[in-house]
N, C-alpha and C positions, 0 to 999 in steps of 0.2 A: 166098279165099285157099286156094289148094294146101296137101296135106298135105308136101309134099316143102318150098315156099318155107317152110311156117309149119316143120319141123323144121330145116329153114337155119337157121332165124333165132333156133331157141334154141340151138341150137349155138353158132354164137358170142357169145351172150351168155354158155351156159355155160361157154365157153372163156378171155371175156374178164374175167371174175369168178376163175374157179380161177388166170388169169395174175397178174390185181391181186392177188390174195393170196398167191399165190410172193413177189410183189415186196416188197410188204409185209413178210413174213416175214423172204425174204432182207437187207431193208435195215435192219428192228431188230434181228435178233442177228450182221450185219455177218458174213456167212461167206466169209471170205476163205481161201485159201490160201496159204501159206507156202514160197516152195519157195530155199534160197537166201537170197540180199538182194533177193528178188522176189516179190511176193506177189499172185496172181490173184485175180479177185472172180469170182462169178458169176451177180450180180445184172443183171448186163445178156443175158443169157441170154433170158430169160424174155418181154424187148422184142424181142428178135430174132425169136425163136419166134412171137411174136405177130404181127408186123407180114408177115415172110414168109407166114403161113397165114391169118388173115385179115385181110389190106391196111394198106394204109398212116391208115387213120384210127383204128385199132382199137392202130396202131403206135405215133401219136401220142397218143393217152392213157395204153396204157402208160408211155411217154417222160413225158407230163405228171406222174404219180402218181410217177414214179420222180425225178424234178428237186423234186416237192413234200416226198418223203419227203424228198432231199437237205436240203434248204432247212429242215423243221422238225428233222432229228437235230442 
């Protein structure tokens, strides 16, 4: 294994760990914004980020953690 493939590849693991934990965070203390009679969330952020920079499988587990988080608050 290359030192370039094996630094890939913790790259996105440590990207896709520092994400689940945005999500995490953002989805127990619910940070929403308020603006109006309209209020922004910005826990879906964090899946977008992810999925755009590394792929769509990386997208779907964020997606996944973020539908479980739903599901257990």
């Amino acid at each position: 294994m290359s030192y370039k493939t094996r630094n890939s590849k913790v790259f996105k693991v440590v990207m896709t760990g520092l994400l689940f934990a945005v999500i995490i965070v953002l989805q127990t203390f619910g940070s929403s914004v308020k603006v109006g009679g309209t209020s922004f969330s910005f826990v879906l952020l964090p899946i977008v980020v992810g999925s755009l920079t590394l792929g769509p499988y990386i997208g779907a587990f964020l997606g996944l953690t973020f539908g479980v988080m739903t599901v257990l608050a």
